[in-house]
BALOBA-1460 file (C-alpha; in Angstrom, 3 decimals):
// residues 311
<rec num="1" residu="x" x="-13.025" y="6.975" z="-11.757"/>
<rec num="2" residu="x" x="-10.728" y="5.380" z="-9.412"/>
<rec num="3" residu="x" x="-11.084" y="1.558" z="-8.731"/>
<rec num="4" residu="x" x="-12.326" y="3.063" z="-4.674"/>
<rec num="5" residu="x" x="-14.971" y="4.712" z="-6.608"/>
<rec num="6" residu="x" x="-15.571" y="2.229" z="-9.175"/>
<rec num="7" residu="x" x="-16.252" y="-0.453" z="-6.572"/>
<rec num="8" residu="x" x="-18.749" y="1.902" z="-5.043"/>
<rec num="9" residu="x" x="-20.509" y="3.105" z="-8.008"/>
<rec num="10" residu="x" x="-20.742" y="-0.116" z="-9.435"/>
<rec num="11" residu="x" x="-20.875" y="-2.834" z="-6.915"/>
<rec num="12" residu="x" x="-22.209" y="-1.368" z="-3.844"/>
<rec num="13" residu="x" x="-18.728" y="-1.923" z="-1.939"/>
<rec num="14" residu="x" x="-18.354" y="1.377" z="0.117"/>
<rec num="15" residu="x" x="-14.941" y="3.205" z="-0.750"/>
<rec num="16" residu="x" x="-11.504" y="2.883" z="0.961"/>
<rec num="17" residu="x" x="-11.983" y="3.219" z="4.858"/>
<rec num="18" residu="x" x="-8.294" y="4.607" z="5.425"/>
<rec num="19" residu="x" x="-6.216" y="7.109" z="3.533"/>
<rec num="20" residu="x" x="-3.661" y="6.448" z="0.978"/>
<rec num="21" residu="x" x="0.083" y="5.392" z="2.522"/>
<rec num="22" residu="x" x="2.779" y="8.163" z="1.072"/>
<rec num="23" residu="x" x="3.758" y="7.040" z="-2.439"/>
<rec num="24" residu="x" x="0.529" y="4.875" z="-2.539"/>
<rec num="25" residu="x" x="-1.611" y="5.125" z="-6.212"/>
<rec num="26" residu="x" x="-5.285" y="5.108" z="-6.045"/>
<rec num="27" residu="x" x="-5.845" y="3.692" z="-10.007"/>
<rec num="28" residu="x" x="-8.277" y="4.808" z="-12.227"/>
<rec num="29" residu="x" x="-9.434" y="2.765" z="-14.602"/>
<rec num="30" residu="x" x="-12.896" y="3.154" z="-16.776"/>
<rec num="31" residu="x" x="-15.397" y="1.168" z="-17.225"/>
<rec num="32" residu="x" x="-14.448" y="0.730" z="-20.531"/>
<rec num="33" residu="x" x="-11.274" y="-0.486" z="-19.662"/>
<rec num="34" residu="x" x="-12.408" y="-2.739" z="-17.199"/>
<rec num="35" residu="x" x="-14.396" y="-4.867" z="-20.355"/>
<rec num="36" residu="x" x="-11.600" y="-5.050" z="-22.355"/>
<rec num="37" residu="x" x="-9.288" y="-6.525" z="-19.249"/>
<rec num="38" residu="x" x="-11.995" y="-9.154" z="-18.608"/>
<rec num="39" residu="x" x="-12.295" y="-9.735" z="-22.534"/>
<rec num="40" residu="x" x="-8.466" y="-10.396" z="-22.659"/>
<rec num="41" residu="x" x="-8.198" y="-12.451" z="-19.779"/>
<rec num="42" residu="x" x="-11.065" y="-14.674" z="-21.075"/>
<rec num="43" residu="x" x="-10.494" y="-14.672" z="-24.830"/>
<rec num="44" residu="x" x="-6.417" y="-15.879" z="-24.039"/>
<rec num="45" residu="x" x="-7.609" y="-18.499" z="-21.030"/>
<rec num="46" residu="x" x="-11.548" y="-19.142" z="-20.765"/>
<rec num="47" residu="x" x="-11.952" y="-17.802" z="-17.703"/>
<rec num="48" residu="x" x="-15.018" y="-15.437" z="-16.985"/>
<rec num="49" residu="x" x="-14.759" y="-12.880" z="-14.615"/>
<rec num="50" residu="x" x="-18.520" y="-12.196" z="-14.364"/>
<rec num="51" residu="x" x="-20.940" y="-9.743" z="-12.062"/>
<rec num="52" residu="x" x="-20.291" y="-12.756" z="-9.299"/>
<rec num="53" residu="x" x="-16.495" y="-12.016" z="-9.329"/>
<rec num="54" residu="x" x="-16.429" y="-8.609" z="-9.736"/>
<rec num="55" residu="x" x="-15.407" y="-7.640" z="-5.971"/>
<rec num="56" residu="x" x="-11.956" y="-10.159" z="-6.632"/>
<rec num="57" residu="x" x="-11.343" y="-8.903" z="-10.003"/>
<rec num="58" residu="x" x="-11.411" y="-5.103" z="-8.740"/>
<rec num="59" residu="x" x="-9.783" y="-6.055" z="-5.155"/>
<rec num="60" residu="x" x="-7.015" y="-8.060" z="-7.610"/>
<rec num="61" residu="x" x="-6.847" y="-5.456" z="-9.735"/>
<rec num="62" residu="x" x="-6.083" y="-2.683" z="-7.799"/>
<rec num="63" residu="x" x="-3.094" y="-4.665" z="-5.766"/>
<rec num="64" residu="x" x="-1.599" y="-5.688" z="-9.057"/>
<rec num="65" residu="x" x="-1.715" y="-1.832" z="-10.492"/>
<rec num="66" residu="x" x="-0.475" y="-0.642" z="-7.250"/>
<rec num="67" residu="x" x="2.490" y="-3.457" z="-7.004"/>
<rec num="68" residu="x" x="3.136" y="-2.310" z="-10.787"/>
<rec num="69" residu="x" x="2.445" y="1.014" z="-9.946"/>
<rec num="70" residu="x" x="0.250" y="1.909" z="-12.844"/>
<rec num="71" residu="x" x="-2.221" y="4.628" z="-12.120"/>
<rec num="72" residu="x" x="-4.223" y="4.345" z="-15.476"/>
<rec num="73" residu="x" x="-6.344" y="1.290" z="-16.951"/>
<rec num="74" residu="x" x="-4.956" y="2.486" z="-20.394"/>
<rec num="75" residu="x" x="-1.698" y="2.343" z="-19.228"/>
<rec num="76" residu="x" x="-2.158" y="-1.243" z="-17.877"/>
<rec num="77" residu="x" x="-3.988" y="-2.484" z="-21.644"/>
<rec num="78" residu="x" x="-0.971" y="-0.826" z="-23.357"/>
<rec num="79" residu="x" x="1.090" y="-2.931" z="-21.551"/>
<rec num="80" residu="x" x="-0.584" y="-6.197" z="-20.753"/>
<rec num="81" residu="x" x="-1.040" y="-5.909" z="-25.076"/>
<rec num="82" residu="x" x="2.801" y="-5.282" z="-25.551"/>
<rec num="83" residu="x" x="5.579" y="-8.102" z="-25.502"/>
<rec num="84" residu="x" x="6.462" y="-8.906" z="-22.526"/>
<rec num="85" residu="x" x="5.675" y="-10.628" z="-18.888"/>
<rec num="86" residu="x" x="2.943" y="-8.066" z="-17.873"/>
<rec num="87" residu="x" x="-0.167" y="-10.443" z="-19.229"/>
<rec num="88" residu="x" x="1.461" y="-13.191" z="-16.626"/>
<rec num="89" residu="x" x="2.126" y="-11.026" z="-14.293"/>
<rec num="90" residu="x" x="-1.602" y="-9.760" z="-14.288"/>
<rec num="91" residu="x" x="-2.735" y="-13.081" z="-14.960"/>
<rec num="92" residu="x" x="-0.811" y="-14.686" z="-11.807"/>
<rec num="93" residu="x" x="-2.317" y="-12.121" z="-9.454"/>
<rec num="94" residu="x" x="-6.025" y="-12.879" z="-10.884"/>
<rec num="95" residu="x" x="-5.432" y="-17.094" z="-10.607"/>
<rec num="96" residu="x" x="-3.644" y="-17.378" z="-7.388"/>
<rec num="97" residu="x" x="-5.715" y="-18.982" z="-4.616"/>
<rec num="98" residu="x" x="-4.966" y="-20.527" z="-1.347"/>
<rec num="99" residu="x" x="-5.960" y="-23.790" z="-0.867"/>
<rec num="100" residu="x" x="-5.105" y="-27.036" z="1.783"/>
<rec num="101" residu="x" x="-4.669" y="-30.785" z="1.884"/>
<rec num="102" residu="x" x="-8.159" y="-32.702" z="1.719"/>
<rec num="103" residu="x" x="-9.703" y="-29.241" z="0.656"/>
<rec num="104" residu="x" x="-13.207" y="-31.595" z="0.151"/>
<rec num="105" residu="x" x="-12.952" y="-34.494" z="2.355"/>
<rec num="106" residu="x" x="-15.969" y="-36.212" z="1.508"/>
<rec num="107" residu="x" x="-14.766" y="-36.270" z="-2.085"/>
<rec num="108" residu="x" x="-11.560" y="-38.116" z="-0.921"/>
<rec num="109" residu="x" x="-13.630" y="-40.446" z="1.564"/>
<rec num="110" residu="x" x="-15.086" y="-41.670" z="-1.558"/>
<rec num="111" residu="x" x="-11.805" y="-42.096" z="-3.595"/>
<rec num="112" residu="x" x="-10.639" y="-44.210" z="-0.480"/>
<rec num="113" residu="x" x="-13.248" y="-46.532" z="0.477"/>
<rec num="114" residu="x" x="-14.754" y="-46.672" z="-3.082"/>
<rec num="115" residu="x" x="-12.911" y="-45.916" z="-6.144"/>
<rec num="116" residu="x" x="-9.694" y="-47.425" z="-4.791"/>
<rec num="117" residu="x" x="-10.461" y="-50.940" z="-3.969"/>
<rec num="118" residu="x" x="-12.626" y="-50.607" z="-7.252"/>
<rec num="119" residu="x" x="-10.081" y="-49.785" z="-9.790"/>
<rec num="120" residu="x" x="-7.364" y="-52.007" z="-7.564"/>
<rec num="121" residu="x" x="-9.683" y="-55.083" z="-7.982"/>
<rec num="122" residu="x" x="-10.077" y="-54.341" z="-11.835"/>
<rec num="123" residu="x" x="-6.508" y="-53.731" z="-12.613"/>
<rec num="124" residu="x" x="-4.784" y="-56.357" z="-10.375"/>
<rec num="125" residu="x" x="-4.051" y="-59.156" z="-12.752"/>
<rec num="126" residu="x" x="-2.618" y="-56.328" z="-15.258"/>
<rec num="127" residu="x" x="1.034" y="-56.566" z="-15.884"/>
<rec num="128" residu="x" x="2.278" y="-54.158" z="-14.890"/>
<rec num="129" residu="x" x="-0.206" y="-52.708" z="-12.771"/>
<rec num="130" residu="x" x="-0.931" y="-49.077" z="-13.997"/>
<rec num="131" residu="x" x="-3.058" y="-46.373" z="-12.012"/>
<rec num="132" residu="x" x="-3.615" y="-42.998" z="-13.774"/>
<rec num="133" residu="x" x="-4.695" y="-39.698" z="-12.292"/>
<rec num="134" residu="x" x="-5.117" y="-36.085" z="-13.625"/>
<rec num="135" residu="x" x="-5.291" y="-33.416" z="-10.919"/>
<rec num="136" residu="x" x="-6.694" y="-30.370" z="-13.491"/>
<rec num="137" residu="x" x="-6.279" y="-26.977" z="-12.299"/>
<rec num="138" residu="x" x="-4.158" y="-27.770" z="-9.299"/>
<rec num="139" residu="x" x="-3.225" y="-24.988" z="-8.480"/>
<rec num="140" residu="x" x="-0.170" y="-25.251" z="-5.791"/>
<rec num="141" residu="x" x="-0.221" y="-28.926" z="-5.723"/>
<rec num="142" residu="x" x="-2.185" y="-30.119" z="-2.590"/>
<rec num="143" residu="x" x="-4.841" y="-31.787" z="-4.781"/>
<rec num="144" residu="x" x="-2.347" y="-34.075" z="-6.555"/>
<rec num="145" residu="x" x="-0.371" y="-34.538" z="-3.361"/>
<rec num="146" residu="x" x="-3.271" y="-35.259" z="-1.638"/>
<rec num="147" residu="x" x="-4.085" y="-37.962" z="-4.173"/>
<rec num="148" residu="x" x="-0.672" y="-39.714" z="-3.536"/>
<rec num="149" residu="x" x="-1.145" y="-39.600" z="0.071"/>
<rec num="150" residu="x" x="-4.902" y="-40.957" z="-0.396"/>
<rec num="151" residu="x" x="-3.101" y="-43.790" z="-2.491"/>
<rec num="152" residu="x" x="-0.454" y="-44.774" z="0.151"/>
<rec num="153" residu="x" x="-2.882" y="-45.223" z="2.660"/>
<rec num="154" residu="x" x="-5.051" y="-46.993" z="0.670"/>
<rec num="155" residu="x" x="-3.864" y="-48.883" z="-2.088"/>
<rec num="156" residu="x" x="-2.609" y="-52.279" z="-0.678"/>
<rec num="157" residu="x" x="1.365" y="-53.018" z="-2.428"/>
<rec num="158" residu="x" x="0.974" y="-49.400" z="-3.598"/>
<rec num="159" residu="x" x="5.108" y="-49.933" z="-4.656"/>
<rec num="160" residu="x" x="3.955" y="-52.741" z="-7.066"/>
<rec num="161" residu="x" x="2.017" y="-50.522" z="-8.909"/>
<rec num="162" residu="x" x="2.883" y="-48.247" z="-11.454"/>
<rec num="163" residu="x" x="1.398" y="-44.889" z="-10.103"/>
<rec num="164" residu="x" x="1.131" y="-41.416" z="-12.177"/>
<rec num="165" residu="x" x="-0.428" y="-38.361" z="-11.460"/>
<rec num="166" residu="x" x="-0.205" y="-35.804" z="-13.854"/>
<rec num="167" residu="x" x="-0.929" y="-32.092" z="-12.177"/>
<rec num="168" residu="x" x="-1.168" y="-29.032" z="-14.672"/>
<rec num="169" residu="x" x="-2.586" y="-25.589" z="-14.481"/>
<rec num="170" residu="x" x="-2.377" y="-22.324" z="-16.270"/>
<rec num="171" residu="x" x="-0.479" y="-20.597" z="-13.627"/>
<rec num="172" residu="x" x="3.592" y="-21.120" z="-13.950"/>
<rec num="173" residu="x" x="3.625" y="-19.781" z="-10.394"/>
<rec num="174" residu="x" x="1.572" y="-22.078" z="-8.945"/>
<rec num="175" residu="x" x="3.245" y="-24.900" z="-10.608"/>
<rec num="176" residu="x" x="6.308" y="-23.574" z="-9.129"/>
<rec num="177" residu="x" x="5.327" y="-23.127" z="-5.560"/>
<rec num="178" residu="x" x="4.054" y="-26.539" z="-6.464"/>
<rec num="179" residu="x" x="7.494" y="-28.143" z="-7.289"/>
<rec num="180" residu="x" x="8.880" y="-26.941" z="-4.203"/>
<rec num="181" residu="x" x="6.407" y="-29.097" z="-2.298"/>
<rec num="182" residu="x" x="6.672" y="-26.603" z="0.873"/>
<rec num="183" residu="x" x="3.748" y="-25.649" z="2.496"/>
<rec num="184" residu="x" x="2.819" y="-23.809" z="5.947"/>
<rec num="185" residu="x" x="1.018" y="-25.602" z="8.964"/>
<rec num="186" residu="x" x="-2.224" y="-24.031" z="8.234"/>
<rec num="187" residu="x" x="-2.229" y="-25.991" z="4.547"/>
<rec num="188" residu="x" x="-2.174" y="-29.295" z="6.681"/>
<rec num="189" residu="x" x="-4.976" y="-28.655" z="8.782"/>
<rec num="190" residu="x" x="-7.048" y="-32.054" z="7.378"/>
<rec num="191" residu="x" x="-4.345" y="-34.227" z="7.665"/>
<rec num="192" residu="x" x="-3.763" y="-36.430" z="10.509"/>
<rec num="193" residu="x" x="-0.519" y="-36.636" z="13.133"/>
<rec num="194" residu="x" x="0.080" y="-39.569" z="11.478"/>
<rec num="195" residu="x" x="-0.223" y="-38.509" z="8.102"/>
<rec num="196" residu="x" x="2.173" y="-35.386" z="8.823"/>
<rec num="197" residu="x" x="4.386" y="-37.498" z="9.862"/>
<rec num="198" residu="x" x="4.637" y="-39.879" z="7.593"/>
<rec num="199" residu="x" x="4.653" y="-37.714" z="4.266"/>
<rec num="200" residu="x" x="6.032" y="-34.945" z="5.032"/>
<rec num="201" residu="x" x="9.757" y="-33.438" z="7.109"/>
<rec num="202" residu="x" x="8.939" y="-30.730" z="9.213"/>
<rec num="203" residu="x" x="10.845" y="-27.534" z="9.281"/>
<rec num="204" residu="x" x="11.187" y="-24.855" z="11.371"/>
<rec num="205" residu="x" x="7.957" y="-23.008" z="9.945"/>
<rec num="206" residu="x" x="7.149" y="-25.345" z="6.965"/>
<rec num="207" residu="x" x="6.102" y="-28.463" z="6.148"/>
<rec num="208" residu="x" x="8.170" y="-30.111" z="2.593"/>
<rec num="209" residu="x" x="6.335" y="-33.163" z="1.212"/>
<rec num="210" residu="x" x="8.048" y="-36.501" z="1.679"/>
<rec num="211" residu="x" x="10.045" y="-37.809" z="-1.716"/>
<rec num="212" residu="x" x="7.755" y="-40.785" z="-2.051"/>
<rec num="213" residu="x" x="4.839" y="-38.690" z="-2.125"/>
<rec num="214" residu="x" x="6.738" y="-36.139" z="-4.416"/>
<rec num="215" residu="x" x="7.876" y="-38.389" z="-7.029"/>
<rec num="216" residu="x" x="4.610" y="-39.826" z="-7.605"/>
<rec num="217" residu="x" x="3.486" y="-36.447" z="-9.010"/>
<rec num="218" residu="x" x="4.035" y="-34.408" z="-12.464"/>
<rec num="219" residu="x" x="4.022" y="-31.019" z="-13.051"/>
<rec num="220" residu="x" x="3.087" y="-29.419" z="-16.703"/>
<rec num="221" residu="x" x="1.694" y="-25.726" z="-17.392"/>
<rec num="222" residu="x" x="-1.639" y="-26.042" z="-19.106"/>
<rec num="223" residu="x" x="-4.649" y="-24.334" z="-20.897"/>
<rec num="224" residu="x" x="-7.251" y="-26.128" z="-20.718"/>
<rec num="225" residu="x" x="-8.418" y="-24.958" z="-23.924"/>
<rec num="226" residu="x" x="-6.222" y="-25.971" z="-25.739"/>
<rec num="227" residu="x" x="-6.718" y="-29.641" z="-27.408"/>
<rec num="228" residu="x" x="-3.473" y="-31.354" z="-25.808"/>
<rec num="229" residu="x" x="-3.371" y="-35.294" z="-26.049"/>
<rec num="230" residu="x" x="-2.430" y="-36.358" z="-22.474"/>
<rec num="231" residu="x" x="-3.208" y="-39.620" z="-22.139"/>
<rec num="232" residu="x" x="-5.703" y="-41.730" z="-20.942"/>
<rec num="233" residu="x" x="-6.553" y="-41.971" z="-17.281"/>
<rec num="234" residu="x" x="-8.601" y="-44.146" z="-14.555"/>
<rec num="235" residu="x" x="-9.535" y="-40.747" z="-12.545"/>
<rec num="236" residu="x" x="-9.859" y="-36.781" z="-13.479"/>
<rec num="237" residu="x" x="-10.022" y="-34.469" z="-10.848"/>
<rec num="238" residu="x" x="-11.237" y="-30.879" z="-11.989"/>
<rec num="239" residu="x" x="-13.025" y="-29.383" z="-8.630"/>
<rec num="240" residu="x" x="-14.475" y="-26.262" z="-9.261"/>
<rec num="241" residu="x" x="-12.346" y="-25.193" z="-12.030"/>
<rec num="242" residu="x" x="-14.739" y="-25.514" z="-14.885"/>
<rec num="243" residu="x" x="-17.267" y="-22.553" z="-12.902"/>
<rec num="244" residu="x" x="-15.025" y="-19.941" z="-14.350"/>
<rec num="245" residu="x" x="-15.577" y="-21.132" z="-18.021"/>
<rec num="246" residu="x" x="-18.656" y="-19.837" z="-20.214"/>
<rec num="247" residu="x" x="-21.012" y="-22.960" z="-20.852"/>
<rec num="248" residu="x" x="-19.386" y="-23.660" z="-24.375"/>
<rec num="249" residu="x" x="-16.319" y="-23.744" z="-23.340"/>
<rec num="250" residu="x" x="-16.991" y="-26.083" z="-20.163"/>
<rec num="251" residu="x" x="-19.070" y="-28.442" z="-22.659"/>
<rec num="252" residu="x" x="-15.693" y="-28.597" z="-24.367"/>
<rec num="253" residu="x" x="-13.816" y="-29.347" z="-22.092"/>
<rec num="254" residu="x" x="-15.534" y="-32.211" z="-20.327"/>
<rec num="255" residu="x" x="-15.939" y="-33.679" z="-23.535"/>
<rec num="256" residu="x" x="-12.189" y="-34.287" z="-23.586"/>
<rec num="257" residu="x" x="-12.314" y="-35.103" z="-20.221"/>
<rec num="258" residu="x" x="-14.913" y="-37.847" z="-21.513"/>
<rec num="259" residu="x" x="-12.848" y="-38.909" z="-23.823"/>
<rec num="260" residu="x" x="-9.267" y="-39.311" z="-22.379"/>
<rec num="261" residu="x" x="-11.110" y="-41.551" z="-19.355"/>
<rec num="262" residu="x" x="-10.345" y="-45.240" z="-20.042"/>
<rec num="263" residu="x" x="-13.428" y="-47.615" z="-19.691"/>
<rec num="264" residu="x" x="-14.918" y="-47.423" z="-16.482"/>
<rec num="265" residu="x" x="-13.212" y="-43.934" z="-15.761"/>
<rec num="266" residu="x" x="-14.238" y="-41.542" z="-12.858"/>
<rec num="267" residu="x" x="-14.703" y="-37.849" z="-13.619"/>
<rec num="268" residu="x" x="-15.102" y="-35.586" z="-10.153"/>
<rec num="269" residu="x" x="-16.124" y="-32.053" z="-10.531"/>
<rec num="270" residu="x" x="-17.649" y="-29.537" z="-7.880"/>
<rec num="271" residu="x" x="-20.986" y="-29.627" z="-6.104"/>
<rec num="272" residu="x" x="-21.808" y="-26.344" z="-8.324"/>
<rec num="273" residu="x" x="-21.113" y="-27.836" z="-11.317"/>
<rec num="274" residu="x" x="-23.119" y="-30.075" z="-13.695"/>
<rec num="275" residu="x" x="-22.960" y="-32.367" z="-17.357"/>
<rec num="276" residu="x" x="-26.417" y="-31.986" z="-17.770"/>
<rec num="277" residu="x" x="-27.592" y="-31.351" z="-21.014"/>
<rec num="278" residu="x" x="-24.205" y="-32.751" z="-22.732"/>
<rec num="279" residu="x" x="-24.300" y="-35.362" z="-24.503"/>
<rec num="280" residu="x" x="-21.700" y="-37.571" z="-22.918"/>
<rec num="281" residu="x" x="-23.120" y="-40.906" z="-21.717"/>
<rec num="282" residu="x" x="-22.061" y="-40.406" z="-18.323"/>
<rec num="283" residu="x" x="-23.304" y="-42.766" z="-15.233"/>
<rec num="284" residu="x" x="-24.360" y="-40.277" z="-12.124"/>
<rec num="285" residu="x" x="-24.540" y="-40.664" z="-8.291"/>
<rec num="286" residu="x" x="-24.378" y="-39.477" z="-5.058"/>
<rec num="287" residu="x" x="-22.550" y="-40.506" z="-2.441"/>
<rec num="288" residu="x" x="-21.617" y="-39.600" z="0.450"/>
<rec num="289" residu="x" x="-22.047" y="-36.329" z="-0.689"/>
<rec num="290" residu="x" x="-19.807" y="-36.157" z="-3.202"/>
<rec num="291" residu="x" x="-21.430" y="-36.416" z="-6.789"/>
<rec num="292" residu="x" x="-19.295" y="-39.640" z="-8.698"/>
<rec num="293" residu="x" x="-19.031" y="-39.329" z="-12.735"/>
<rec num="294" residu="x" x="-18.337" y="-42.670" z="-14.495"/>
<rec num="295" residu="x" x="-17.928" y="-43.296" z="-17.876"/>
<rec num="296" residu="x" x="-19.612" y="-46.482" z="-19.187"/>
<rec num="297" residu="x" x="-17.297" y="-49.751" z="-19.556"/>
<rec num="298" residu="x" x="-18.471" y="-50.364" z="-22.589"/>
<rec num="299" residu="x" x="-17.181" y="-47.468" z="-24.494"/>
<rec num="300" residu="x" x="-14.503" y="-48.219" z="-26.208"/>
<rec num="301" residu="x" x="-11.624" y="-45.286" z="-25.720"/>
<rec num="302" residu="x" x="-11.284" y="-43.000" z="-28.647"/>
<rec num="303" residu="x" x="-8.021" y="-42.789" z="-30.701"/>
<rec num="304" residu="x" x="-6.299" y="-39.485" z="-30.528"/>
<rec num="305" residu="x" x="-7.616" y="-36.891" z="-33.071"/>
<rec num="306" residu="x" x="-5.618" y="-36.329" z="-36.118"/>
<rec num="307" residu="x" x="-3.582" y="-32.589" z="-35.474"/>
<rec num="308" residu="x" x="-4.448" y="-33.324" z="-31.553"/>
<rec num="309" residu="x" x="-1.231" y="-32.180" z="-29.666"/>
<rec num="310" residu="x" x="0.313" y="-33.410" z="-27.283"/>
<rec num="311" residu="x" x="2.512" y="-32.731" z="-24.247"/>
């Protein structure tokens, strides 16, 4: 059946309102064939593409066949199997997601006025004065950059400190469009005049993110399922990232999140998701409405595991 067809058969989306443009492939793909591109895409990254996502997944699907012009789901599995760019092709159409500056300001309300003056008051007498952040799953970089900015306004002497963020995510394309620090207006919406104009030099219809900001941030392609040694850190950011893994897998994953946190550490994750029934001693609260993830300070950080990578 065609992916029109399939959408109405099997999701209850009614079928294509307007006719096909000249030259313009309706693809057919089975139902069969549908599995085994979900099974692929989650057996090589995690992610689940489950009845909740179905409507992206065919709506993705069906742009990405048409922009490859591939009228056949066998066709497409023969190819995305075969040497070759088509898996990251297919994969970059299925990951890429627009996002802004301050996408959860509550979140960042509570980095600012809590976690900040926290983590500033514990580390100030360290020489030199270090502040780690992960931003993972950050898609085209306003998370990270976000961060920076949040630190600038807040962190008193930020230039005294020693400031990293590190920013990864599956997507090379988004890490890209992330390098190039270039955003449109509508990505700034949560920022203030002031803020706009003090991190970033406006163009003619985009906005590039200030050096300072810019250099405070690093870019590196990652899976998070693979087990890659990168460092310890004061903060993790992973907001509604770890949804699209199976429960295993997320377990997994915030268990090295657990672990690379230093003493003390902050882990923030989405409102929908949860660490209960893990086993990681994690203190909880609420605040503000944004839920705050500590690791105790009296847990000692683990050494890296023997035949753990690292970046």
């Amino acid at each position: 059946m065609s992916l029109s067809q399939g959408k109405a058969a099997l999701y209850g989306v009614g079928a294509r309102d307007q006719a096909l443009s000249p030259g313009e492939i309706d693809p057919v793909v089975s139902d069969h064939e549908l599995s085994e591109l979900r099974l692929l895409i989650e057996q090589r990254t995690g992610i689940v593409f489950d009845e909740s996502r179905s409507t992206f997944f065919l709506n993705r699907l069906r742009e990405h066949m048409q922009a490859r012009r591939v009228a056949s789901g066998a066709e497409l599995l023969r190819m995305v199997r075969s040497p070759g760019v088509e898996y990251d092709s297919l994969l970059e159409r299925m990951l890429t997601q627009e996002t802004q500056f301050f996408r959860y300001p509550e979140t960042f309300e509570i980095f600012q006025s809590k976690l900040l003056p926290e983590l500033h008051m514990r580390k100030f007498w360290e020489n030199p004065r270090m502040l780690r952040l992960w931003s993972a799953g950050c898609s085209t970089g306003e998370e990270p950059y976000s961060l920076a900015i949040s630190i600038c306004d807040t962190l008193e002497f930020s230039d005294a400190w020693n400031i990293n963020i590190l920013a990864t995510d599956i997507s090379r394309e988004a890490l890209r469009q992330a390098e190039r620090a270039t955003y449109a207006r509508r990505a700034l919406g949560n920022l203030s005049p002031r803020q706009q104009e003090m991190y970033f030099i406006e163009g003619a219809e985009e906005y590039t993110v200030k050096p300072k900001i810019r250099n405070m941030v690093s870019f590196v392609p990652m899976n998070l399922l693979e087990s890659v040694y990168v460092g310890r850190f004061d903060c993790i950011f992973c907001m509604n990232v770890l949804i699209y893994f199976s429960e295993s897998r997320r377990a997994s994953i915030i268990q090295r999140f657990y672990d690379y946190l230093e003493p003390g550490g902050y882990l923030f994750l989405g409102h929908a998701e949860s660490v209960a029934g893990l086993q990681m001693r994690f203190k909880q609260s609420v605040e503000g409405g944004a839920r705050l993830l500590q690791k105790p300070m009296n847990v000692p950080p683990l050494a890296r595991a023997a035949g753990e990578g690292t970046l």
